[in-house]
N, C-alpha and C positions, 0 to 999 in steps of 0.2 A: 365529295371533293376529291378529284386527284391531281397528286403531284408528282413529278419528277424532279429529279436531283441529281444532278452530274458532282458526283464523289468525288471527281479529280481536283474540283474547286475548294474542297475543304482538305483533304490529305491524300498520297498516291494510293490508287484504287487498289494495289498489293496488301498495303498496311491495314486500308479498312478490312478487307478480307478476312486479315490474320486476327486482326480485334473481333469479327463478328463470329468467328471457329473458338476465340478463348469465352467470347459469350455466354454462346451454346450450349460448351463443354462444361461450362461454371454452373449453366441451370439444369440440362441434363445431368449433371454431378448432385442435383440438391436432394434432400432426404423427402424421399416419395411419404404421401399420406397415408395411412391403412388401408388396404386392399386395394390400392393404384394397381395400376402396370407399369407405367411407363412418364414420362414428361413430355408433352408432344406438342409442338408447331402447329400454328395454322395449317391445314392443309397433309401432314405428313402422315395423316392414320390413311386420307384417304390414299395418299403417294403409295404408301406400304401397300396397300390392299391392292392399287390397280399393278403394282412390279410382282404379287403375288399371284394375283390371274392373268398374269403375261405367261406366268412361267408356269402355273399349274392348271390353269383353265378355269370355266365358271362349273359353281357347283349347281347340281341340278340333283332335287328331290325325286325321290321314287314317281309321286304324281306326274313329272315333265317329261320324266324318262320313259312313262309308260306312255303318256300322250305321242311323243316323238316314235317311238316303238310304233304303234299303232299307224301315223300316219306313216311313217317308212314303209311297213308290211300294203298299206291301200296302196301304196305308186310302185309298188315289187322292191323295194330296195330293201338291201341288206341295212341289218341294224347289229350293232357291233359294239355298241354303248353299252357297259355295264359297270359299274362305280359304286364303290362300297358306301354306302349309309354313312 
């Protein structure tokens, strides 16, 4: 089942806003479990990961690197990839 809800019908769509940041703030603020990390949303581990290989790239195992190495070296291209373990 999905739904949609136009928020303007219940209170101005500012105010909802500002209530669902002191939400957040109130369950992100709660005392984590033993060995947690973190308190996390639907969605937000994988948010984090994909802003994290935006900005640092995908990691790739010695096995992929050597794969990739090898076929670079068969078509003559230089291969210039090298990334610490």
């Amino acid at each position: 089942l999905y739904q949609a809800l136009d928020i303007n019908h219940f209170l101005p769509l500012a105010d909802f806003k500002e209530r669902m940041e002191e939400m957040i703030a109130q369950i992100k603020g709660s005392t984590l479990a033993p060995g947690s990390t973190g308190i996390f949303f639907p969605g937000e581990i994988e948010y984090n990961l994909k802003q994290d290989r935006r900005a640092n790239g995908l990691p790739l195992d010695s096995f992929v690197r050597g794969e990739i190495r090898k076929e670079a070296e068969a078509q003559g291209l230089g291969y210039e990839i090298e990334l610490a373990e």
